[in-house]
N, C-alpha and C positions, 0 to 999 in steps of 0.2 A: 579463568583460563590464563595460560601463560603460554610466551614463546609463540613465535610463528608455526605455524605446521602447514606441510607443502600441499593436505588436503586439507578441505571445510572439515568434511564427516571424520575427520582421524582422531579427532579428540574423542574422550571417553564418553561413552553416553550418559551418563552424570550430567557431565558441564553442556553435551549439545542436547540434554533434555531441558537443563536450566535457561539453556537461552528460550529454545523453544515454546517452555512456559511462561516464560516472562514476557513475552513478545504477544502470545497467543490471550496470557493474564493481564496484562499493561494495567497498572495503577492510572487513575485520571492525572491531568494536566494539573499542579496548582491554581493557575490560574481558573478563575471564577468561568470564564467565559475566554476562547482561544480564538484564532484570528481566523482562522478556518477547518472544514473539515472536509478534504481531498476523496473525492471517492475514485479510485481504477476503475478504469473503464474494462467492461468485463461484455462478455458474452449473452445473449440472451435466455439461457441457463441457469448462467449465472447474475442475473443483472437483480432479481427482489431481493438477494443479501444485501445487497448494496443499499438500494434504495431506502429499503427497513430499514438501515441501521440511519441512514441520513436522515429519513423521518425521527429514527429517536436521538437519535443526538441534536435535533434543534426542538425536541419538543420537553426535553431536560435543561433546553438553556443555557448549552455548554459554549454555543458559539455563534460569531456573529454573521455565518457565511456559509451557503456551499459551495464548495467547486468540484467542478467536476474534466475530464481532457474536454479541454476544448474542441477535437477534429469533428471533420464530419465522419458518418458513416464509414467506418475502413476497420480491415481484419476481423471481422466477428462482432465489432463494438456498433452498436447500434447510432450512435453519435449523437454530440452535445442538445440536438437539438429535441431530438429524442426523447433524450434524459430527463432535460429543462422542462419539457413538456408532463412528463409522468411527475416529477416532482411538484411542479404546479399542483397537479391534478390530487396528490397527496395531502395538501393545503399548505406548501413553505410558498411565500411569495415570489414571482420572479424577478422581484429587484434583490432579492438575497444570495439567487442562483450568478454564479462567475463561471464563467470558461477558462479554461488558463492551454495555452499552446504549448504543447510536444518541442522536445529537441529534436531539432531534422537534422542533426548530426548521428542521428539511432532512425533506425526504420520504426515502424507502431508495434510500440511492445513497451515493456513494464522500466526499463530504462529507458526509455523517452520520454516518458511521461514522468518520471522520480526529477531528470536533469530538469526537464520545463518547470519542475514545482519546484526546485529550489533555486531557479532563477527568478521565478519568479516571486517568488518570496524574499530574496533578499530584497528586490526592489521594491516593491511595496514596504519592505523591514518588518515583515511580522515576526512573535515573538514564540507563538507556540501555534503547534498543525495538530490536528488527529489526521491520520489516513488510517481510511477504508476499505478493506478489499473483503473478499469472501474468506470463511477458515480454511477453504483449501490452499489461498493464494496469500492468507497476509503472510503469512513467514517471509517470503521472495519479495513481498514487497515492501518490505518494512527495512529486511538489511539492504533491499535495492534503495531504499531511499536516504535511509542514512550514508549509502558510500555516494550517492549524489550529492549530498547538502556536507560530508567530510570535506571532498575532493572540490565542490566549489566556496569552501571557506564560508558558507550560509549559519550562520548561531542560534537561528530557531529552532528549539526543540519539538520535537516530533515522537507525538504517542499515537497507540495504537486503539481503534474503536473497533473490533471487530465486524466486520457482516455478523446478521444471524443466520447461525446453522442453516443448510440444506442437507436433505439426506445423501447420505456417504454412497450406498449402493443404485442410486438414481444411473442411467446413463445418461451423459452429457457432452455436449461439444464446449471447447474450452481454449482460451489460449490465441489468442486471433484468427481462432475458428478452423486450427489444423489439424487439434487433439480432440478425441476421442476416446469416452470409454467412462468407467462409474468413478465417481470422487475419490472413493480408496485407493481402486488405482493410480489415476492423475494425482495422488496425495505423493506416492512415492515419487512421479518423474518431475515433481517440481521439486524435489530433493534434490536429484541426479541436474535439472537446471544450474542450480546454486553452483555443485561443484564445478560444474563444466565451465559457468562462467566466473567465478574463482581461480580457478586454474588458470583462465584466461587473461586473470590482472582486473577484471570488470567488477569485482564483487570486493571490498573490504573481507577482513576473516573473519571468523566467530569471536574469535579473542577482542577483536576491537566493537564488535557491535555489544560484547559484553559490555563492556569499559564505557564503549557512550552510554548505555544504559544507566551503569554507575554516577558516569559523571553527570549526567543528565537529573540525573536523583540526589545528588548532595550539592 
C-alpha cells in the first residue's frame, strides 16, 4: 500500500485482504524460542482460544513465557488470577506464567493492554513477542499493538500466534463484556472498531502495519 488515506478500509480490497491474511497467516518468529507469548485477555466466550493456543505454543517450544494482562477481574475478563490458575491446570508451570500491568492512561480494553506490553517489553529488552488473541480479535489486536510498540519506540518484533478457531455462528458476549451477538457478526464491528479509532489518530494505518510487516521480514 501506499500514501496515507483519510480511512483504514478505503484502500482496495486486494491490499486490505493482504494485510488481513498476513496478519491472520503470520510466518513464525526466527528466533528458535521468543521472549514471550502475550495472550489478550478476552471474555469467557472467548477465553479457550486463547488458552489453546498458549498450551500449544509452549508445547512447540516456541517460548520462554506466558503472559498474560495482569488486572484483576474487570470488563468481561476473568483476571490474571484466573487465567494463571487454568493455565496451571493445563500443565505450563506457574513460574513460566507473568502478569504484565495495563496502561491506566486507557480504561480496560485492547489498548491498554498493547501500551502495558510494549512498556513493558522495552524494559525487560525482549527481542521478539507472539500475541494472542482469538481469530475474531487478532486483527485489532495485532495493528493495536504494533501502533503501541511504533509510538513507544519499543524494537521488538511482534508476530502473530493465532487463538484456535471457535465457531463463527456461536452467540457470544465479547469485548469487555458489552458486545453481543454470533462471531460473524462481531467479526464485522471489530472492523468498524479499527476505523473509528483510526480516525481517531489511535490506530497507526494499514500502509504502515504493512511496511512493519515488511520490515520486520527483511
Amino acid at each position: 500500500m501506499k500514501g496515507k488515506s483519510e480511512n483504514f478500509e478505503s484502500y482496495s480490497y486486494a491490499e486490505l485482504d493482504e494485510l488481513i491474511t498476513r496478519v491472520l497467516c503470520d510466518t513464525a518468529s526466527p528466533a528458535r524460542v521468543v521472549d514471550a507469548a502475550y495472550c489478550f485477555g478476552e471474555t469467557l466466550d472467548n477465553e479457550s482460544s486463547v488458552l489453546a493456543a498458549a498450551l500449544l505454543v509452549w508445547k512447540l517450544k516456541r517460548v520462554n513465557r506466558i503472559a498474560l494482562c495482569g488486572e484483576k477481574a474487570v470488563a468481561g475478563y476473568p483476571g490474571f488470577e484466573n487465567w494463571k490458575a487454568k493455565i496451571v491446570k493445563l500443565g505450563i508451570g506457574a513460574k513460566n506464567i507473568i502478569g504484565i500491568p495495563t496502561d491506566h492512561d486507557f480504561p480496560p480494553s485492547t489498548h491498554a493492554e498493547a501500551w502495558g506490553l510494549a512498556r513493558y517489553a522495552r524494559k525487560s529488552k525482549w527481542k521478539n513477542i507472539y500475541v494472542i488473541a482469538p481469530p475474531l480479535h487478532q486483527f485489532r489486536a495485532f495493528v493495536t499493538t504494533v501502533t503501541a510498540f511504533k509510538r513507544e519506540k519499543v524494537p521488538a518484533r511482534i508476530y502473530n500466534f493465532v487463538g484456535l478457531p471457535q465457531r463463527w455462528e456461536e452467540h457470544i458476549i465479547h469485548s469487555q463484556g458489552i458486545q453481543e451477538g454470533t462471531r460473524s457478526e462481531l467479526l464485522g464491528e471489530e472492523l468498524k472498531k479499527i476505523e473509528t479509532y483510526y480516525k481517531k489518530g489511535d490506530l497507526v494505518s494499514a500502509d504502515e502495519v504493512l511496511k512493519y510487516l515488511d520490515d520486520r521480514d527483511t
